[in-house]
KEKE-3310 file (N, C-alpha, C; in steps of 0.2 Angstrom, whole numbers, plus 5000, padded with zeros to 4 digits):
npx = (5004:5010:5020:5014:5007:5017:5022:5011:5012:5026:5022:5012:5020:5028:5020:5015:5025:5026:5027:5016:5020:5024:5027:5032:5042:5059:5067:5076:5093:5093:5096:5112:5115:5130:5132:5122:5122:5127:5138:5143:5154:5153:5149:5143:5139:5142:5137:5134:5125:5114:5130:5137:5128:5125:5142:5141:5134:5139:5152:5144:5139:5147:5152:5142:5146:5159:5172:5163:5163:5166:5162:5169:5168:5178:5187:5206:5216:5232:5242:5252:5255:5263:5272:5267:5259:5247:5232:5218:5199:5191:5175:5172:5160:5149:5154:5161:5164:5157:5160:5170:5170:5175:5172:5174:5185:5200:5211:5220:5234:5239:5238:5233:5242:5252:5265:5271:5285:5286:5273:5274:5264:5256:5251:5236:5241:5238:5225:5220:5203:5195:5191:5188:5190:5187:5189:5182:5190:5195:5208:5221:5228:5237:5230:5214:5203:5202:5191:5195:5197:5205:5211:5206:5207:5212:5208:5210:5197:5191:5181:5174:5166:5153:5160:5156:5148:5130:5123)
npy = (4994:5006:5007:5009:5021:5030:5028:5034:5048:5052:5051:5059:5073:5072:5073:5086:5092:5095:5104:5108:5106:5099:5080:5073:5070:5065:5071:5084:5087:5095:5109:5113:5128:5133:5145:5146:5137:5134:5131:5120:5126:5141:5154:5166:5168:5178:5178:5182:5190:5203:5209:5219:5226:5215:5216:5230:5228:5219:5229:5242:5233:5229:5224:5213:5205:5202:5187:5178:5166:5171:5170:5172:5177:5183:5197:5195:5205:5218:5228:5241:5252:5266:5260:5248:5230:5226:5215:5209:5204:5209:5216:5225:5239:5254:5268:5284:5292:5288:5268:5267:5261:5250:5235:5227:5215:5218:5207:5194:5181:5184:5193:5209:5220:5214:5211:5196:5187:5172:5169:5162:5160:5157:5168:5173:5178:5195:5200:5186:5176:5172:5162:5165:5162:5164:5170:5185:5198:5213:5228:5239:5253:5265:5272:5271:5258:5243:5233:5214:5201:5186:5176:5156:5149:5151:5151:5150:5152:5141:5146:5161:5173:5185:5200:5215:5221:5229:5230)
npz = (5000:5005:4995:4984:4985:4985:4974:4966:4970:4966:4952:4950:4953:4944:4930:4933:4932:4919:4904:4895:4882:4867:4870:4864:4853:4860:4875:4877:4886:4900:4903:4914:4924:4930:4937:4944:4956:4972:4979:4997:5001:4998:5002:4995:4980:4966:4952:4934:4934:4940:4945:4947:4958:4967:4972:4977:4985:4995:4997:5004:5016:5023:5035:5038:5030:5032:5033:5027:5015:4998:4982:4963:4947:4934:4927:4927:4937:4939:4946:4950:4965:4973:4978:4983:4976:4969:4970:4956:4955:4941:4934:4918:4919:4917:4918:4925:4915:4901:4895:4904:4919:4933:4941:4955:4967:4977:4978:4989:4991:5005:5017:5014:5021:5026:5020:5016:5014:5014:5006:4992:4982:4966:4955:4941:4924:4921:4913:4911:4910:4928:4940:4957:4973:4991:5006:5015:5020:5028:5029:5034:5029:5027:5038:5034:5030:5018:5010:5006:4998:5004:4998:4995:4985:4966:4948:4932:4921:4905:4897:4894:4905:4906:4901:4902:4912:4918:4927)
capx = (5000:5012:5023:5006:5005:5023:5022:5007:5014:5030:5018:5007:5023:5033:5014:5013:5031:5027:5026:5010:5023:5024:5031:5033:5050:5064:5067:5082:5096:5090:5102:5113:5120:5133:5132:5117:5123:5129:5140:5144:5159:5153:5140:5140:5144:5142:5137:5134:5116:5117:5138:5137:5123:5128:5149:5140:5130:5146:5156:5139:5138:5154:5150:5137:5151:5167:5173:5162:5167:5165:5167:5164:5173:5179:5196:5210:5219:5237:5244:5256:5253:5264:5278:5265:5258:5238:5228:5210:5194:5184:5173:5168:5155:5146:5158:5158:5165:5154:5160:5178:5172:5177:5170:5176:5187:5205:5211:5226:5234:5241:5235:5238:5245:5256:5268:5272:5288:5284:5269:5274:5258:5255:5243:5236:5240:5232:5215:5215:5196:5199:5185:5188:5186:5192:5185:5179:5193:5198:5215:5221:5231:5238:5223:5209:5201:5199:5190:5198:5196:5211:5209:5208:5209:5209:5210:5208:5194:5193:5175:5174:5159:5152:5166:5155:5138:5127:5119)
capy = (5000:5014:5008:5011:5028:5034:5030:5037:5055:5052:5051:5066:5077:5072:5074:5091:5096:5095:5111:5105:5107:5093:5076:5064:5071:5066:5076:5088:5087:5100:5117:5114:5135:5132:5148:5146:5132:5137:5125:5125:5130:5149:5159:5172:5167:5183:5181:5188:5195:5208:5207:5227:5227:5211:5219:5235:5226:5218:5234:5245:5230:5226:5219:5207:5198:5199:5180:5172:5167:5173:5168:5176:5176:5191:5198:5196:5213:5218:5235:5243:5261:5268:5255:5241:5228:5225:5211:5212:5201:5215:5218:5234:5242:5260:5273:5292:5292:5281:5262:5266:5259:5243:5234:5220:5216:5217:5197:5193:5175:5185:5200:5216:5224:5209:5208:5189:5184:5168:5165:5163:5156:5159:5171:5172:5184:5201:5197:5181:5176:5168:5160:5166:5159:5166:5175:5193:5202:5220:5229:5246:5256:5273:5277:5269:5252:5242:5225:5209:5193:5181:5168:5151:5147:5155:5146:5150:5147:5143:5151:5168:5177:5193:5206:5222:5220:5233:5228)
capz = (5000:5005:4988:4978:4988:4985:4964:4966:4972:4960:4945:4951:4952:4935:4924:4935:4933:4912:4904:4891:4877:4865:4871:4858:4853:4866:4881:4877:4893:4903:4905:4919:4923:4936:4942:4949:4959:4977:4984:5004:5002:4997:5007:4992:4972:4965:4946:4929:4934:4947:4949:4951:4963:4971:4974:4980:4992:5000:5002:5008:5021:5024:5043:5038:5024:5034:5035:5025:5009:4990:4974:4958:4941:4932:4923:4934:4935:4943:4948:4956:4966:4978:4978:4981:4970:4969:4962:4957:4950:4942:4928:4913:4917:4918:4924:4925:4905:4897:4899:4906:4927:4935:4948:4959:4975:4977:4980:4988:4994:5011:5020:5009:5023:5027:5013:5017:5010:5014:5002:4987:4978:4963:4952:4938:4919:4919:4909:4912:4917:4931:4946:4963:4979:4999:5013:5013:5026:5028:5032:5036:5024:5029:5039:5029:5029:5012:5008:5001:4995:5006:4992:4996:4975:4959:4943:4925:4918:4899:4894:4896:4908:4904:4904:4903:4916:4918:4934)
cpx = (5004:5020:5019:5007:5011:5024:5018:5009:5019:5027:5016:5013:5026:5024:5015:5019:5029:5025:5019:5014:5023:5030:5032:5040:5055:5066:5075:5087:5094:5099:5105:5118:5122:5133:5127:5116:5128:5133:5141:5149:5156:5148:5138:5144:5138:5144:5136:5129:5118:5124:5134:5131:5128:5137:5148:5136:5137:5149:5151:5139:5142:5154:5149:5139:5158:5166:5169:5165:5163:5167:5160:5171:5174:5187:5202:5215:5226:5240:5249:5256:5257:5272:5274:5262:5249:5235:5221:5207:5190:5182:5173:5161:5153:5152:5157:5158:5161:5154:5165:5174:5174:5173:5174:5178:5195:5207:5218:5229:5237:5238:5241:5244:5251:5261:5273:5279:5288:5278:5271:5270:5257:5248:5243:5242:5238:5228:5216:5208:5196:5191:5190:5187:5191:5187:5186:5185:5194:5206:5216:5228:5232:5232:5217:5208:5197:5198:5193:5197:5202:5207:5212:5210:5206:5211:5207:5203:5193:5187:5177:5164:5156:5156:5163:5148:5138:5124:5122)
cpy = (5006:5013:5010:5019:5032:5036:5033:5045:5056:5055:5058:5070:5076:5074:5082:5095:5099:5102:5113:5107:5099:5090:5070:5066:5069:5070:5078:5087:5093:5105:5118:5123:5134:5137:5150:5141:5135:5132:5127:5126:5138:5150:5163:5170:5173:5183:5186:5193:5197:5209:5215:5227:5221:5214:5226:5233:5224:5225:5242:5241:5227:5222:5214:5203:5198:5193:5177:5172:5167:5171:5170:5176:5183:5190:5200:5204:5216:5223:5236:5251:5261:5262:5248:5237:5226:5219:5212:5208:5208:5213:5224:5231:5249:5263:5281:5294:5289:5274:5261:5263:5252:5242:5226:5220:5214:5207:5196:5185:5178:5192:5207:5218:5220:5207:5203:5187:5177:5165:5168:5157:5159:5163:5172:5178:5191:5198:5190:5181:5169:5167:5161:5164:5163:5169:5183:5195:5210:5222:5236:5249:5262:5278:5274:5260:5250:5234:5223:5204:5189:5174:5162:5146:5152:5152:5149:5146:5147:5145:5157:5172:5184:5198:5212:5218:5230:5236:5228)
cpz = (5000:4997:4983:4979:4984:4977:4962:4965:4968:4953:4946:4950:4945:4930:4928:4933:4924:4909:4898:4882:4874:4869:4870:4856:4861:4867:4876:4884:4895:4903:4911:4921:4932:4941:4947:4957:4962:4980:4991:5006:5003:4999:5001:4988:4968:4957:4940:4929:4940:4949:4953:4956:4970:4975:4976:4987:4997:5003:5005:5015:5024:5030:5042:5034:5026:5036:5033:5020:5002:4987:4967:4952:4938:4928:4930:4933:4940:4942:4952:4958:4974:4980:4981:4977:4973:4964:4963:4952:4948:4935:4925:4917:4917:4922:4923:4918:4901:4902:4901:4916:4927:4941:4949:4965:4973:4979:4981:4991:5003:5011:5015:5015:5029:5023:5015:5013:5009:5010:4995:4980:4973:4959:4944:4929:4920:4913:4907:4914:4920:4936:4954:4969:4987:5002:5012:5019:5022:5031:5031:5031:5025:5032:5038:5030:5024:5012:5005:5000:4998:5003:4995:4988:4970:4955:4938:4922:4908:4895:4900:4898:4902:4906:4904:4906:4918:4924:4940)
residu = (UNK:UNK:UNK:UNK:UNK:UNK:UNK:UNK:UNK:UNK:UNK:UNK:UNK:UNK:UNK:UNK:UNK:UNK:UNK:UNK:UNK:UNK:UNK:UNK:UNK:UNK:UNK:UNK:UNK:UNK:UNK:UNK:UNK:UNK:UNK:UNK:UNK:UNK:UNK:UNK:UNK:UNK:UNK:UNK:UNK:UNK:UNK:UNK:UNK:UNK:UNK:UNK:UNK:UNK:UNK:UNK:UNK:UNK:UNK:UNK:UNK:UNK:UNK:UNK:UNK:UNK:UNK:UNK:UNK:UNK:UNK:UNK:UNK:UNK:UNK:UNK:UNK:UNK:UNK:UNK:UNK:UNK:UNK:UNK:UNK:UNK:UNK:UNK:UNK:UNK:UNK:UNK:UNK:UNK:UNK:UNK:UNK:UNK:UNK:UNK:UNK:UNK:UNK:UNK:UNK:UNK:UNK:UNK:UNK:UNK:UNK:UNK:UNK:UNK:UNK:UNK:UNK:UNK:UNK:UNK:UNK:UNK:UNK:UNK:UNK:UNK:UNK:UNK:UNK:UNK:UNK:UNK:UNK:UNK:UNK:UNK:UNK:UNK:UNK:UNK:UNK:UNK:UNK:UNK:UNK:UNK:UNK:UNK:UNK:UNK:UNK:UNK:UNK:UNK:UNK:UNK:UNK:UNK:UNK:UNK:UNK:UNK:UNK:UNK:UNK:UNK:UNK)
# end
């Protein structure tokens, strides 16, 4: 009886799920979009729809995302200002010129304001597009406190995201 009951409830959900589209032709594999899929590594994966919204809510609410962790993909980007060196996932989008802004998060394997001689892990190219991953921490800089990415991985990925977002 409750095996009757259980194929019973099975059946009801798959006819229900169906979208009244033909279904004499075979199913098509369904669309898996990875970035829709959260693993539980990451508290916050910060993709192509809403980046800029999503990367202005973190540093608006900085509090409420220190120490979890992020991951978000982007153009890796590498500087240097002031006799230190910088890295950065960021995207194009909207800035005061037109389409010249950026957005993202600095990302580093050691505390920026730690220059570790000790880690020497490697990074990637300038514009590679790379995927992201680490804890949200902050550090102090002549005065000033700036968020960062303390990356637990970064990898090259070989499809390219959206490099200009809007949102």
């Amino acid at each position: 009886m409750k095996k009757t009951a259980l194929l019973s409830i099975i059946a009801v959900l798959l006819i229900s799920g169906c979208s009244g589209k033909n279904t004499t032709a075979a199913p098509a594999e369904p669309a898996v979009e990875e970035k829709t899929v959260v693993p539980a590594e990451a508290d916050l994966v910060i993709g192509d729809k809403l980046f800029i919204g999503q990367v202005n809510d973190v540093y608006r609410n900085g509090k409420d995302y220190l120490g979890k962790t992020i991951r978000l993909e982007g153009i890796f980007k590498y500087g240097e200002f002031g006799g230190r060196s910088y890295c950065y996932v960021i995207r194009n989008g909207p800035g005061c010129c037109g389409d010249d802004g950026q957005v993202g998060f600095e990302v580093s394997w050691n505390s920026p304001d730690n220059d570790s001689e000790g880690d020497k892990k490697a990074y990637p190219k300038t514009n590679d597009w790379v995927e992201a991953q680490g804890e949200l921490k902050k550090y102090n800089e002549n005065g000033s406190n700036f968020l960062y990415i303390a990356l637990s991985d970064i990898k090259v990925m070989e499809k390219r995201g959206a490099e200009f977002v809007s949102q």
